[in-house]
N, C-alpha and C positions, 0 to 999 in steps of 0.2 A: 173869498177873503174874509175872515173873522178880523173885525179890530174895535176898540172901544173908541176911537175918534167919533166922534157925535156932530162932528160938521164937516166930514169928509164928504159927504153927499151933497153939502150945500159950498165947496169949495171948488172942489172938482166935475170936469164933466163925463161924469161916466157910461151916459146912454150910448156913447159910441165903442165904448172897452166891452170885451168879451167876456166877464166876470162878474162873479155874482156878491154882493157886500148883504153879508151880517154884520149890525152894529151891536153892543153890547153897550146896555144902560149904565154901567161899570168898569174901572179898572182898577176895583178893590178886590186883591185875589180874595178872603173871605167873603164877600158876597159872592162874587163870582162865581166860584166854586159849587157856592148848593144851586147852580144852574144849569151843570154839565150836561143834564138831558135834555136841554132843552135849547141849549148852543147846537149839541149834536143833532138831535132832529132838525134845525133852520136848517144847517150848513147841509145835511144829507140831503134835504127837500129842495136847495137851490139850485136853480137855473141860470144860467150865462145871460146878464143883464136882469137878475134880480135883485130885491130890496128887503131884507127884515132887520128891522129892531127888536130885540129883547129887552121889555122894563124890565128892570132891575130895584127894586123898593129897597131899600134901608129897609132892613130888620130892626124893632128897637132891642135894645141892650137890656139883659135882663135886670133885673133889678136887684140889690142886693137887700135882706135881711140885717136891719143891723139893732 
């Protein structure tokens, strides 16, 4: 299961559920998004009862010229 919830782990008890949580440090699609390789590789690598986070940093905003 991929979800951005960042306290679903500490809500729920999942060591007894047969699935595996990626969390994602985001639910901003643009961030999110220049992350897709890296969603996809967790999620391909996980295992039924396992755990990864993706940080997710704020990019800063470029800056304009003016």
């Amino acid at each position: 299961m991929v979800t951005s919830d960042q306290n679903m782990s500490y809500q729920q008890n999942l060591k007894s559920r047969k699935l595996a949580l990626v969390v994602l440090g985001s639910n901003i699609w643009p961030i999110v998004i220049n992350h897709g390789a890296e969603i996809t590789s967790k999620a391909d690598a996980a295992t039924q009862g396992s755990f990864a986070f993706i940080e997710m940093p704020l990019t800063p905003k470029p800056r304009r010229n003016s």
